[in-house]
C-alpha positions as CSV (number, residue, x, y, z in Angstrom):
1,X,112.9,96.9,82.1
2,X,112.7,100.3,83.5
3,X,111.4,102.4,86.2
4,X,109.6,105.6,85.8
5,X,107.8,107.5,88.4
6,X,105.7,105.3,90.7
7,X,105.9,101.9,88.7
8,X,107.3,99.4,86.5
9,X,106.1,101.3,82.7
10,X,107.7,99.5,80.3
11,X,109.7,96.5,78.8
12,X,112.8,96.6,76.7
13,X,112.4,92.6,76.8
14,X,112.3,91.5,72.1
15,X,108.3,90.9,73.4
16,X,107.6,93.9,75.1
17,X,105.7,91.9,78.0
18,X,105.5,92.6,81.6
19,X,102.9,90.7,84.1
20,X,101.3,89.9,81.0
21,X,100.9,93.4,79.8
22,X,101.7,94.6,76.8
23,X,103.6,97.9,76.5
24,X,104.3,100.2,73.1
25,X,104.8,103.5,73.7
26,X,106.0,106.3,71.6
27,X,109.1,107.9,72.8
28,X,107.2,111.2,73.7
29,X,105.1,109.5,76.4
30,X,104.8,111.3,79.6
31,X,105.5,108.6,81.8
32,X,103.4,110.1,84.7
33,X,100.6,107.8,86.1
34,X,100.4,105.3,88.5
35,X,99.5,101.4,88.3
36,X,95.7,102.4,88.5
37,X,95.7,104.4,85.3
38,X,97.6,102.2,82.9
39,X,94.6,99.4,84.2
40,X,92.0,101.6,83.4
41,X,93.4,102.3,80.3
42,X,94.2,98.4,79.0
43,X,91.6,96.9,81.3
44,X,89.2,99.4,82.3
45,X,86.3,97.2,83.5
46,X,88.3,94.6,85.1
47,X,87.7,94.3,88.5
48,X,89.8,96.1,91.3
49,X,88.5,95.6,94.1
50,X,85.2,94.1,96.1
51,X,84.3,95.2,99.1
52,X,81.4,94.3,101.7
53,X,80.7,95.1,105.5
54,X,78.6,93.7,108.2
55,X,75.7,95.2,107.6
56,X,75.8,93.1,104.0
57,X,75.8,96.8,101.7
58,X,78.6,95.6,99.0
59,X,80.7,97.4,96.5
60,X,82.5,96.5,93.2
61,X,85.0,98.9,91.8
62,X,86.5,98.9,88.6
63,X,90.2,100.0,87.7
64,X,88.5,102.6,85.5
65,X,86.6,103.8,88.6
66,X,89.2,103.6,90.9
67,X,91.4,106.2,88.7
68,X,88.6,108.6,88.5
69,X,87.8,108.7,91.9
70,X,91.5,109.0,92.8
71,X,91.9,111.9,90.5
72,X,88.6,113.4,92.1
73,X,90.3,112.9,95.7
74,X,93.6,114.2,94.6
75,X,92.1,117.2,93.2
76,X,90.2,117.6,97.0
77,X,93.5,117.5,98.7
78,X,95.7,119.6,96.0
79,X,92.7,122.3,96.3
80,X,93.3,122.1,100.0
81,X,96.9,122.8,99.9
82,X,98.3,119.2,100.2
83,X,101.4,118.9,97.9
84,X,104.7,117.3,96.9
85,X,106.7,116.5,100.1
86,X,103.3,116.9,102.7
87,X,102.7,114.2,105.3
88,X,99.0,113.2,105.7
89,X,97.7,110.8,108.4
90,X,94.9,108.2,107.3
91,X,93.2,106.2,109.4
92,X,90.4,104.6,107.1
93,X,90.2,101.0,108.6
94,X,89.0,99.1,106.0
95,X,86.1,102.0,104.6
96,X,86.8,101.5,100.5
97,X,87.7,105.5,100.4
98,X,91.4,104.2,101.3
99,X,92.0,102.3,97.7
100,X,91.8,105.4,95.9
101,X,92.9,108.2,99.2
102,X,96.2,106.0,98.6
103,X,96.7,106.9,94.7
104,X,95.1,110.4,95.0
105,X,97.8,111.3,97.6
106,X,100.6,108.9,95.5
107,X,99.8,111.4,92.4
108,X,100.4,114.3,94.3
109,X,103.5,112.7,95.3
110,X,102.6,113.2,99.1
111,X,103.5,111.2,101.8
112,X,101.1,108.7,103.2
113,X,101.2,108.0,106.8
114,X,98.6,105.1,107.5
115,X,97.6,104.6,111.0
116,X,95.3,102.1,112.8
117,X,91.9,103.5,114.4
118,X,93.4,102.2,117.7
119,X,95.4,104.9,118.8
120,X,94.1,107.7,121.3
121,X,94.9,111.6,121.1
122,X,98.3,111.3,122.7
123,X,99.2,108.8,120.1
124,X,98.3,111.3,116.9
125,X,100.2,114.4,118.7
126,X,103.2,112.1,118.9
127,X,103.2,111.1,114.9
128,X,102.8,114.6,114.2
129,X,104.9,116.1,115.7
130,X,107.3,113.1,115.2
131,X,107.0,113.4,111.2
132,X,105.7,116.8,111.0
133,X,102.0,115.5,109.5
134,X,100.3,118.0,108.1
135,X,96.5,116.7,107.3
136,X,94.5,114.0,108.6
137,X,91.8,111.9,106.6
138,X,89.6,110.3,109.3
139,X,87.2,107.1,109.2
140,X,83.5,107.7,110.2
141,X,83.6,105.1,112.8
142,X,84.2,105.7,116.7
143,X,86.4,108.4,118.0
144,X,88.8,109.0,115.2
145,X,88.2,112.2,114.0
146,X,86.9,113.7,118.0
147,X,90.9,112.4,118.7
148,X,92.1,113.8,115.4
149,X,90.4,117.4,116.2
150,X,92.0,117.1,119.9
151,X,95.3,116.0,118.5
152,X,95.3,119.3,116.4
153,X,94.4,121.9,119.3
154,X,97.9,120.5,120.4
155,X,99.4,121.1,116.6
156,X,98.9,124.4,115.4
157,X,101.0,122.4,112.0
158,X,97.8,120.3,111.0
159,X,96.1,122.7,108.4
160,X,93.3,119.8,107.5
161,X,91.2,117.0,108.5
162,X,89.1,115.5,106.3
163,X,86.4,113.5,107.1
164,X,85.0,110.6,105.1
165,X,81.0,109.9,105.0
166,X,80.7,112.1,108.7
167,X,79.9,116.2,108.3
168,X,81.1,117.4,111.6
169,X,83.0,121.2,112.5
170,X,86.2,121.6,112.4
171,X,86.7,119.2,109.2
172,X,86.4,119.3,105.3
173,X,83.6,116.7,104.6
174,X,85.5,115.1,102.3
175,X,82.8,112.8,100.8
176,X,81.0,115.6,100.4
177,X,83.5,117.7,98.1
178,X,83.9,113.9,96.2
179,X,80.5,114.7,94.8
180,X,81.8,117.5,92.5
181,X,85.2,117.0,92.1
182,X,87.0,117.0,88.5
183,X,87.9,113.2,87.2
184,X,91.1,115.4,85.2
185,X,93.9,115.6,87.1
186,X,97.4,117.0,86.1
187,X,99.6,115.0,87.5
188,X,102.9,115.7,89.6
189,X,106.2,114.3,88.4
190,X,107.8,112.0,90.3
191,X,110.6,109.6,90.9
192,X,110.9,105.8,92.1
193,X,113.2,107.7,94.6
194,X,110.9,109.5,96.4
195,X,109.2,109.6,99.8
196,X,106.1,108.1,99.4
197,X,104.9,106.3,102.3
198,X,105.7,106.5,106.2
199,X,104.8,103.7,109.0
200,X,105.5,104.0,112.6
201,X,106.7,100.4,114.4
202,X,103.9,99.0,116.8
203,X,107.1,100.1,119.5
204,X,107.6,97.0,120.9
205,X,110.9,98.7,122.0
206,X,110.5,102.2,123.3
207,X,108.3,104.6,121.0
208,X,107.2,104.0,117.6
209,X,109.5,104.3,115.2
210,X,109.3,106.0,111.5
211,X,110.2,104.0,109.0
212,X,109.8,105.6,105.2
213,X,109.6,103.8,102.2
214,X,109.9,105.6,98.6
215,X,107.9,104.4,95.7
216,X,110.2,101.1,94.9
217,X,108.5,100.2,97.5
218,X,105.5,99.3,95.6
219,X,107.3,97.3,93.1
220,X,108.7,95.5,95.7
221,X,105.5,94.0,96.6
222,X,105.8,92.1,93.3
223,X,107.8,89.3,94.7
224,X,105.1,89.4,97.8
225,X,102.0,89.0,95.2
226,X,103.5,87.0,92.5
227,X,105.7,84.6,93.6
228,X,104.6,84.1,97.8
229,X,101.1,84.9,97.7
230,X,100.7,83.6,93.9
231,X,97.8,85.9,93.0
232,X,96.7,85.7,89.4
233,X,95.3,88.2,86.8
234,X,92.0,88.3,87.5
235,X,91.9,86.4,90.2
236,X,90.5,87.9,94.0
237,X,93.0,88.1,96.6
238,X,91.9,88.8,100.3
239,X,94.8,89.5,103.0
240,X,93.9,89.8,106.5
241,X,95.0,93.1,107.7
242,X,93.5,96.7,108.5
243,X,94.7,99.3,106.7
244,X,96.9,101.3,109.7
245,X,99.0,98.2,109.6
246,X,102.0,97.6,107.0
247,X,100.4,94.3,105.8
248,X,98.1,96.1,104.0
249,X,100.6,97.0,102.0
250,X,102.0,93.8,101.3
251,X,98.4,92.0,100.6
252,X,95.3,94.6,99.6
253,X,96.8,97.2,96.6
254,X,100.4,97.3,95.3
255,X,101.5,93.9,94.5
256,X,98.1,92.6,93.4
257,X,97.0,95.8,91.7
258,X,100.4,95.8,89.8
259,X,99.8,91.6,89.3
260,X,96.4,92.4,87.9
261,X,94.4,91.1,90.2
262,X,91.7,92.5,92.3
263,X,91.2,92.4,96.4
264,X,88.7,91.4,98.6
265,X,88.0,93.4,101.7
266,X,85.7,92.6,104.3
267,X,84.7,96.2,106.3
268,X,84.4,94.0,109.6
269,X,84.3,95.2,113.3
270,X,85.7,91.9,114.9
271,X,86.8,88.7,114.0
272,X,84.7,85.5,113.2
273,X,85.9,82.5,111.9
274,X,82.5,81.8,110.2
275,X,82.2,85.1,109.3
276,X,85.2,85.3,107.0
277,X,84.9,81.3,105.8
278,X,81.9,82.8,104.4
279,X,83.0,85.7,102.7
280,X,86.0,83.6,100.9
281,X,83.0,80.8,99.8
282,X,80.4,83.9,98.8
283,X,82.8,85.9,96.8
284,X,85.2,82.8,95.6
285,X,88.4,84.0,96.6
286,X,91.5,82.8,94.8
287,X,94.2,83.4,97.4
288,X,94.3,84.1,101.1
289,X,97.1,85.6,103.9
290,X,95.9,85.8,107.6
291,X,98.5,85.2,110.6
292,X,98.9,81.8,111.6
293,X,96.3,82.3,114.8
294,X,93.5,83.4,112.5
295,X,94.1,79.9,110.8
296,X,93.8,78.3,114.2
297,X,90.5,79.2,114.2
298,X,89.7,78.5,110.8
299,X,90.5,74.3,111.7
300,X,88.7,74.6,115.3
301,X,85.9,75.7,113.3
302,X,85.9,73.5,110.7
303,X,87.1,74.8,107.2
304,X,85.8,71.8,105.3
305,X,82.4,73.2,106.3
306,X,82.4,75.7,103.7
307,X,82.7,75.3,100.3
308,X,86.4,76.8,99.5
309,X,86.9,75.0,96.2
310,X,87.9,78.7,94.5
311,X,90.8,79.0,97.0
312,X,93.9,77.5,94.9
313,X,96.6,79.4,97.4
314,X,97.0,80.2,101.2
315,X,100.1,81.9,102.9
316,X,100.6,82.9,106.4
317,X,102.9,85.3,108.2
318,X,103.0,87.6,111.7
319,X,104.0,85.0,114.4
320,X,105.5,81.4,114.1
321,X,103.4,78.9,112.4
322,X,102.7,75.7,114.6
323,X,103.2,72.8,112.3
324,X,99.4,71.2,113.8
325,X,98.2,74.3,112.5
326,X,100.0,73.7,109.1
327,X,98.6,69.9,109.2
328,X,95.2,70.6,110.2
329,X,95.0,73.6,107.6
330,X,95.6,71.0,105.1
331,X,93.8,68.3,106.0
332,X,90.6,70.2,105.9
333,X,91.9,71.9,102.9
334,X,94.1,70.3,100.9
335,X,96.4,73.4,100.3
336,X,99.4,73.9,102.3
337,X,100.2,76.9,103.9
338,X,103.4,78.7,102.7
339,X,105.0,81.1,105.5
340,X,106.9,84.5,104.9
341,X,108.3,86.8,106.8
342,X,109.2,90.7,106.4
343,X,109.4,93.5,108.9
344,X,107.5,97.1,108.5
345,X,111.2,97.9,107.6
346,X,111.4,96.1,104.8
347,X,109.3,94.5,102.2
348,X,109.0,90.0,102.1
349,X,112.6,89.4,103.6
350,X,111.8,84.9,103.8
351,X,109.3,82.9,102.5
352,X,108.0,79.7,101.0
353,X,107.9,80.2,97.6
354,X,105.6,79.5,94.7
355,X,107.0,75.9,93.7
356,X,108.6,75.5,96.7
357,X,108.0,72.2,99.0
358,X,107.1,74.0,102.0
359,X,108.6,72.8,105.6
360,X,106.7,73.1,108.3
361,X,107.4,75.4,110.6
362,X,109.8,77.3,108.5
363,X,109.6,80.8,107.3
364,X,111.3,79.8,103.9
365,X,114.0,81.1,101.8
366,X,115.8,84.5,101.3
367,X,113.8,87.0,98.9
368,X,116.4,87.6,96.5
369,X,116.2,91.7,97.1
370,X,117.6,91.1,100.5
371,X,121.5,89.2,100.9
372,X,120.7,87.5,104.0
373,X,122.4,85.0,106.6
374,X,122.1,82.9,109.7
375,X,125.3,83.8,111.9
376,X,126.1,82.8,115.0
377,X,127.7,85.3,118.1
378,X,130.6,86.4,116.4
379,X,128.6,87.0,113.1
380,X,130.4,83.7,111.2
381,X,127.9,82.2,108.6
382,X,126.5,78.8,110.6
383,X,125.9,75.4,109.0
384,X,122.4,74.0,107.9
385,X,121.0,72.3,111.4
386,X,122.3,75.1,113.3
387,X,121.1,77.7,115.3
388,X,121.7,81.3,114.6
389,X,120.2,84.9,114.1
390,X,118.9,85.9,111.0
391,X,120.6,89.0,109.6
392,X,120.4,91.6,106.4
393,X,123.3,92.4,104.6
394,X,123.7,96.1,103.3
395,X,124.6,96.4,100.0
396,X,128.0,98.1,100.2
């Protein structure tokens, strides 16, 4: 197998199969194109993504129209002076414009810096001028783009803010310039070791730190899709998370895009057990990922209310899973929960695996990309039973 650019392109294995896919190229192929673009081209009205909000308007997007919509949004930004090597901020909650903002600024080999609608003007004019942002793409919803305007009175080094579905001064209505932008796109070359994307820590300790990831990164999150999460081609995969927050990136695009399988996202304003039972019985999700506390819900609810008979995997992650939870998840159920756990550091660092007989409680097994212990004080490996810290060996 090698790597080329953004993703895994081709197979050297006798078969010339990867996730199913099969690859023959000629030797003269430009090998510049993202995950997106070689679905449109074998699979181009298989689904990519569906997508619904509370006020029940709904949205099904192809991989064929997901890679001309990025290649319209690219061609915004790149007409806007975004390039190779510029930082852009997007906050984009779960509006659908993120799944192809996130390949548009990919092809441009820019640097994506997702952040959650959450944070207030002081918090943008730290991440700018913390990782030198250049652009902004704001949501329609709340304050985000009144804070992002604010946050670039203070930053004279923001050149743009586009705003999504919202015409308002000061930004580059961004829907707007959608409209008549070119589906042709020449790409930018890049490598698998380039920046790609940046997230800041929640700062639990001290201020938020940067943490980049280059575009291995996204190949990474096949071990999360495939073999924790156990999406399927063709199946519908719905994680949990908002996209300012790394787990976006483990569960709603790379992994499950690259897998062949499409995601579910739910544009919601708050959380509602019956809310989201609903959506995975309406839409027949195949596999789920929420934090163990959404799932405590879920059972005080009553899961076996809904019909959830399309749901053949569930995994959990984000905070210790109580093994009631675990119990009561499958008793109403009858599908066990399989933990993980990864850092915005790092990709899936522990989990229960697909095969696996998962143990309550437990957050699973080493990923075999990280070399990983349990030591005690003085750093000595500890026997099984024992307490110890979890640490990451560097490769040397």
């Amino acid at each position: 197998m090698k790597l080329y650019n953004n993703y895994i392109v081709e197979s050297f294995d006798n078969d010339g199969v990867i996730n199913g896919i099969q690859f023959n190229y000629p030797d003269n192929y430009n090998f510049g194109y993202d995950v997106v673009d070689e679905m449109a081209r074998l699979a181009p009205n298989q689904k990519a993504m569906v997508w619904c909000n509370v006020d029940k308007e709904e949205r099904t997007f192809t991989f064929s129209e997901i890679s001309k919509l990025s290649n319209k949004a690219a061609n915004i930004f790149k007409s806007h002076g975004i390039g190779k090597g510029d930082k852009v901020i997007v906050i984009l909650k779960r509006n659908y414009e993120y799944w192809y903002v996130a390949p548009a600024l990919e092809k441009l080999g820019a640097v994506m810096i997702p952040a959650t609608n959450l944070l207030n003007v002081e918090d943008l004019v730290y991440r700018i001028k913390a990782a030198n942002i250049k652009a902004m793409v704001g949501t329609p919803d709340g304050n985000t783009l009144n804070d992002m305007l604010a946050a670039a009175d203070e930053c004279p080094q923001i050149e743009k803010i586009f705003a999504v579905r919202k015409t308002m001064d000061g930004t580059v209505d961004f829907t707007a310039e959608m409209e008549s932008a070119s589906e042709e796109l020449e790409r930018i070359d890049t490598k698998v070791t380039d920046e790609m994307i940046l997230y800041f820590t929640s700062g639990t300790t001290g201020y938020p730190k940067a943490v980049i990831h280059d575009h291995t990164y996204s190949l990474s999150h096949i071990i999360t899709a495939k073999y924790w999460q156990n999406v399927k081609d063709g199946g519908l995969h719905f994680t949990l998370a908002e996209t300012g927050w790394g787990k976006a990136s483990w569960g709603k695009i790379y992994g499950q895009w690259l897998c062949g399988c499409a995601v579910m996202v739910y544009d919601m304003h708050r959380f509602t057990p019956r809310s989201l039972l609903r959506i995975i019985e309406k839409y027949k999700v195949t596999s789920f990922c929420a934090p163990p506390t959404v799932y405590r819900y879920f059972v005080k609810y009553g899961m076996d209310k809904v019909d959830l008979g399309s749901l053949e995997h569930m995994t959990t992650a984000g905070e210790a899973l109580n093994p009631e939870v675990y119990d009561k998840v499958l008793e109403q159920t009858g599908l066990k929960l399989m933990e993980g756990f990864g850092q915005t550091e790092t990709t899936l660092m522990l989990a229960n695996f697909v095969g696996m007989e998962p143990k309550p409680g437990s957050m699973g097994v080493p990923s075999p990309l990280y070399n990983i212990k349990v030591v005690n004080s003085d750093g000595e490996p500890v026997p099984p039973g024992e307490v110890g810290e979890i640490v990451v060996i560097p490769d040397a």
